[in-house]
C-alpha positions in Angstrom: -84.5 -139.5 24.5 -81.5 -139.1 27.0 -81.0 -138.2 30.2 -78.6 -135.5 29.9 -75.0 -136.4 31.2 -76.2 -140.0 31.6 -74.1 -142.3 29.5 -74.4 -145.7 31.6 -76.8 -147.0 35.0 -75.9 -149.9 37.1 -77.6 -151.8 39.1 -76.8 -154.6 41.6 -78.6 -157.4 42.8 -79.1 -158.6 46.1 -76.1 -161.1 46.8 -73.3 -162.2 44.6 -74.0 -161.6 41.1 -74.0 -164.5 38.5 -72.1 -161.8 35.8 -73.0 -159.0 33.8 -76.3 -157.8 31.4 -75.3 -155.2 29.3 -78.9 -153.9 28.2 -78.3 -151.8 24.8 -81.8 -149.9 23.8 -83.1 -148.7 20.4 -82.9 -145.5 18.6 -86.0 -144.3 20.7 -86.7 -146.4 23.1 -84.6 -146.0 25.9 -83.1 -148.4 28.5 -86.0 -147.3 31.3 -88.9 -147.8 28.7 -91.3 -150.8 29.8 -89.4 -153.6 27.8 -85.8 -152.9 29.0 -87.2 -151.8 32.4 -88.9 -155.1 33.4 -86.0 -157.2 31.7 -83.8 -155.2 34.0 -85.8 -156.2 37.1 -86.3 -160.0 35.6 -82.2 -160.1 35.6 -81.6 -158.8 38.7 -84.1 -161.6 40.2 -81.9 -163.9 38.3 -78.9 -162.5 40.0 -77.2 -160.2 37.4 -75.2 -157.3 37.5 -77.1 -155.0 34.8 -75.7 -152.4 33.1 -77.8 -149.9 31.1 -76.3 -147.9 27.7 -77.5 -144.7 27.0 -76.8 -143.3 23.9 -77.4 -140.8 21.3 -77.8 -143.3 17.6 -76.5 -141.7 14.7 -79.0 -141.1 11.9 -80.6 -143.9 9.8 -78.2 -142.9 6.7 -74.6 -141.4 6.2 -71.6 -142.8 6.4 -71.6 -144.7 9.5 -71.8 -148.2 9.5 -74.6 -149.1 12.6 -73.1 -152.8 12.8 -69.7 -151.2 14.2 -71.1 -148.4 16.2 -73.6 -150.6 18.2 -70.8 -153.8 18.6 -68.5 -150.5 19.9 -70.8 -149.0 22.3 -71.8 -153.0 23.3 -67.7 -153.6 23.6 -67.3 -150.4 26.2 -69.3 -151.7 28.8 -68.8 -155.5 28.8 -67.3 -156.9 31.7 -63.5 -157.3 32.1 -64.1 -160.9 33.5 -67.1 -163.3 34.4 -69.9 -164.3 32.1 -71.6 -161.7 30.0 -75.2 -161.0 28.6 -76.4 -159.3 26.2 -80.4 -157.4 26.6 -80.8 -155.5 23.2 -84.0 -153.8 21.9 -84.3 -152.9 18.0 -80.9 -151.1 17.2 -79.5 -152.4 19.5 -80.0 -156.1 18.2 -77.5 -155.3 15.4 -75.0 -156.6 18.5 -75.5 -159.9 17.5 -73.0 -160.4 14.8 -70.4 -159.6 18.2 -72.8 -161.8 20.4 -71.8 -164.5 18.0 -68.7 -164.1 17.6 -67.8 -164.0 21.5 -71.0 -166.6 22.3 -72.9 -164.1 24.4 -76.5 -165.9 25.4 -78.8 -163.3 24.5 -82.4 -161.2 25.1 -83.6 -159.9 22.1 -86.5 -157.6 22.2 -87.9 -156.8 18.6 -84.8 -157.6 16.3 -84.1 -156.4 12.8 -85.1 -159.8 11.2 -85.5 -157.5 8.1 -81.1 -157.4 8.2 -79.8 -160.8 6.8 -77.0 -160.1 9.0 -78.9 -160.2 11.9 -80.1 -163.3 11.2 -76.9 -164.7 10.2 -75.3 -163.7 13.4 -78.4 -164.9 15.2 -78.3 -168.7 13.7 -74.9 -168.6 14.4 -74.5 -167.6 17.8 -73.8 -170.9 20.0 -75.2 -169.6 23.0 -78.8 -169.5 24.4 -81.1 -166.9 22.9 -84.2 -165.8 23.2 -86.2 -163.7 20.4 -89.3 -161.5 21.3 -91.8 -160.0 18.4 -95.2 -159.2 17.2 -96.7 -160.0 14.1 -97.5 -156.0 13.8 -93.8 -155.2 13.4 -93.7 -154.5 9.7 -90.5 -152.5 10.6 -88.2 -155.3 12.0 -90.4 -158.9 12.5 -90.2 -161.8 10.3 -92.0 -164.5 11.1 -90.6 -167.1 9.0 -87.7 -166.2 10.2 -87.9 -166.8 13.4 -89.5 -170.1 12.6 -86.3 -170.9 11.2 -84.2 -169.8 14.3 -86.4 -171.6 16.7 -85.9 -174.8 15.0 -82.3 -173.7 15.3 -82.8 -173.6 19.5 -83.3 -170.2 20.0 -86.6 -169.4 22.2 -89.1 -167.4 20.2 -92.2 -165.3 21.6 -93.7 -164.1 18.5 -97.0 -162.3 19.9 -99.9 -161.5 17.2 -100.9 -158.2 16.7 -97.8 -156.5 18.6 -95.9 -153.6 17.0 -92.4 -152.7 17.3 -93.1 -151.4 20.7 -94.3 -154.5 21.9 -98.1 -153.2 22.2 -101.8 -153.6 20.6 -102.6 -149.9 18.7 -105.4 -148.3 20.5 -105.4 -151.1 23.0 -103.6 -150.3 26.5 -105.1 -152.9 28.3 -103.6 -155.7 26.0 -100.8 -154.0 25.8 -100.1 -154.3 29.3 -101.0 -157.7 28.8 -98.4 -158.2 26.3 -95.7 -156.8 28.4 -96.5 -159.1 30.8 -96.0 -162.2 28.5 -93.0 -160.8 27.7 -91.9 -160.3 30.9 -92.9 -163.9 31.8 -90.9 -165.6 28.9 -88.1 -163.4 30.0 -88.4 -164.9 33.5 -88.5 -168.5 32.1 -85.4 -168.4 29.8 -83.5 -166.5 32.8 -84.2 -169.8 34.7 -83.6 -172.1 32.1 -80.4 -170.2 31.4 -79.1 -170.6 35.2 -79.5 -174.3 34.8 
């Protein structure tokens, strides 16, 4: 889904901004979809300049290689000075090899712990991280993977019984639930970050 024309939203938050959030979405789930949406609102609180990516993702096979499109599109919109973040859901996780690289503290939302790479990049990122997933996610979630990375200091929310959309099948009501658990580790790592 895309808003037609759209290729980037900023937002502002009230006072002097503490740097820049690029937020980079998933394949389907776009940058105004409940995750991205209240992390946007979580990093504004905090005081950041945010920064959404639209985009249309190229297919699942071909010739493309996903790694260099997403660290491209990630590399457009990055700041030309002050600190940097980096808010990626799904897809958009396969950043992290370039979050590592540059030492870009991190939000990610459901990432491809199913890509060694990602994990790679992930464990060797120096910067603060946080990783958010469900044990539901057959497509992307590993838990023992993320076992591994929080005993590597990245902050994990691993929520049972969420999908790769972050919700309970069938179950609105926890699945509201969930998003606010998300949204509340989102807010605690934002303020650990600032400190």
């Amino acid at each position: 889904m895309r808003i037609p024309g759209v290729e980037l939203t900023s937002f502002g938050p009230a006072g002097e901004p503490v740097g820049t959030a690029v937020v980079l979405p998933g394949r389907a789930y776009p940058p105004v979809a409940p995750l991205l949406w209240f992390a946007t609102q979580e990093l504004l609180r905090h005081r950041w300049r945010v920064q959404h990516v639209w985009w249309d993702a190229p297919g699942e096979h071909g010739d493309i290689d996903h790694y260099d499109w997403v660290a491209d599109q990630l590399l457009q919109h990055l700041p030309d000075s002050g600190p940097a973040l980096v808010v990626a859901k799904s897809l958009g996780t396969l950043a992290a090899p370039l979050a590592a690289q540059r030492g870009y503290p991190a939000i990610w939302l459901t990432p491809i712990l199913t890509e060694p790479r990602v994990v790679e990049a992930l464990a060797r990122n120096p910067a603060r991280q946080l990783l958010v997933g469900g044990t539901a996610d057959t497509h992307s979630w590993r838990s023992d993977a993320a076992r591994e990375l929080a005993g590597q200091d990245c902050a994990v929310l691993e929520i049972p019984d969420a999908d790769h959309a972050m919700q309970a099948a069938g179950d609105p009501v926890r699945s509201a639930e969930m998003l606010v658990e998300v949204t509340r580790a989102m807010d605690d790592w934002l303020s650990t970050l600032a400190g």
